[in-house]
C-alpha positions as CSV (number, residue, x, y, z in Angstrom):
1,X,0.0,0.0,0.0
2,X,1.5,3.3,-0.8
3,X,2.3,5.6,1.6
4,X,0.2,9.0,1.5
5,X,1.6,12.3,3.1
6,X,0.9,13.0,6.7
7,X,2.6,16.4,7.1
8,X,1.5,19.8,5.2
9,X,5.0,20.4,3.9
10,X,4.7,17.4,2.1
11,X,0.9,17.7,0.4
12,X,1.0,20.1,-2.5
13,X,0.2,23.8,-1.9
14,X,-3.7,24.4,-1.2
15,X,-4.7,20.4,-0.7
16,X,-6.5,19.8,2.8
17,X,-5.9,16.6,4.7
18,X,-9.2,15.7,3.9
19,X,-8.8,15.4,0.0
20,X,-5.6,12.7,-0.4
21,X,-7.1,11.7,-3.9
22,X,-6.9,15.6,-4.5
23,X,-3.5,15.2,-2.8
24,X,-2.1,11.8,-4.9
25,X,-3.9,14.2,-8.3
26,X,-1.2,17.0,-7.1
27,X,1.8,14.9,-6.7
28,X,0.9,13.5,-10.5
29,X,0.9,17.3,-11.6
30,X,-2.6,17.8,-12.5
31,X,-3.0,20.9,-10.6
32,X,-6.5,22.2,-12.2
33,X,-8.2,18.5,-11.5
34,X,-6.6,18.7,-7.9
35,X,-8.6,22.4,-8.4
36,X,-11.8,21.1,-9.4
37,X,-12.0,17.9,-8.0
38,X,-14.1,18.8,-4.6
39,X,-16.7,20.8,-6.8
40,X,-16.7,18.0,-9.1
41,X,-17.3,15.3,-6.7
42,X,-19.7,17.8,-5.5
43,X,-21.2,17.9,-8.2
44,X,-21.3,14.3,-9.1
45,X,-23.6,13.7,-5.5
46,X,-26.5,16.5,-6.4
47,X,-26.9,15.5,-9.6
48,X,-26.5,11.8,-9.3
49,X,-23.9,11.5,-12.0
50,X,-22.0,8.4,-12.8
51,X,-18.1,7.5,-11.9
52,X,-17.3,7.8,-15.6
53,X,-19.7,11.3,-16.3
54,X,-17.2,12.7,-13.2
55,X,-14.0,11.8,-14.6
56,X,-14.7,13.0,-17.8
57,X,-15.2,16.2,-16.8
58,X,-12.2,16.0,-14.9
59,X,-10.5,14.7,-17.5
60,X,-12.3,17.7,-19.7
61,X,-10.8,20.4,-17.0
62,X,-7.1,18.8,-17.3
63,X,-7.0,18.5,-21.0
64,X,-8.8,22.0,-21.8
65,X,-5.4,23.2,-18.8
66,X,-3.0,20.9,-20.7
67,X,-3.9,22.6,-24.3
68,X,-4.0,26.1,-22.9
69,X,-0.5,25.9,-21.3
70,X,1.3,24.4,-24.8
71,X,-0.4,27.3,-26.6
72,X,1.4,30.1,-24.5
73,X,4.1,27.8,-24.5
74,X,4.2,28.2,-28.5
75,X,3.1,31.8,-28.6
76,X,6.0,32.5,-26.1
77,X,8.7,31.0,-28.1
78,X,7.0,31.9,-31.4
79,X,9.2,35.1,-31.7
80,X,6.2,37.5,-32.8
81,X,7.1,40.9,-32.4
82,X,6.0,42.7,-29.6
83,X,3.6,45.8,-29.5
84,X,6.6,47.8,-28.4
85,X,8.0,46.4,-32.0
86,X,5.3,46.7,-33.9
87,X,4.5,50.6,-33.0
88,X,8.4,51.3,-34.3
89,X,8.3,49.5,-37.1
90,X,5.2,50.6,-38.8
91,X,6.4,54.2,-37.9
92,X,6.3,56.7,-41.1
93,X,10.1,57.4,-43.2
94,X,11.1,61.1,-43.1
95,X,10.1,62.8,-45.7
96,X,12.4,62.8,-49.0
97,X,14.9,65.7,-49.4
98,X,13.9,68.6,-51.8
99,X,17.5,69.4,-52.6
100,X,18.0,70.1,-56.5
C-alpha cells in the first residue's frame, strides 16, 4: 500500500488533509483536477452522476489546462514581435529631401 503524506509540507500547496485523492492528483501534476476535484465530486452527488460522467469532466478540465498551457508555451517561443516592436516599425520614413 502506498504511503500517503501525513505532514502539510509534504501535500501540495492548497490540498487539505481531507482530500488525499486531490493530494495523490497534485503529486501527478494535474493541478486544475486537484482544483476542481471537490466541486466536481460535489457535483457528481446532487446531480446523481455516474463515476465515468465525473472523470470525464475531470478529464475535460485537465486536457482543456494541458492545451492552454502548450499554446502560450508556443506563442512564447514563437518570436512575434511585440507591441513595443510593432509601434516602431510601422512608424512613417522622413520625408524625402527637396534638394535640387
Amino acid at each position: 500500500m502506498a504511503r500517503t503524506p501525513t505532514s502539510a509540507r509534504e501535500r501540495a500547496p492548497g490540498v487539505t488533509a481531507r482530500s488525499p485523492v486531490a493530494s495523490r492528483v497534485a503529486v501527478l501534476k494535474l493541478h486544475d483536477v486537484a482544483q476542481a476535484l471537490r466541486a466536481i465530486l460535489d457535483a457528481a452527488v446532487t446531480k446523481k452522476l455516474s463515476v465515468t460522467a465525473a472523470l470525464e469532466r475531470l478529464v475535460d478540465i485537465e486536457v482543456e489546462a494541458t492545451e492552454a498551457r502548450r499554446l502560450a508555451g508556443r506563442l512564447r517561443f514563437a518570436c512575434l514581435p511585440t507591441p513595443a516592436t510593432r509601434t516602431a516599425s510601422t512608424t512613417t520614413p522622413p520625408p524625402a529631401s527637396t534638394a535640387p
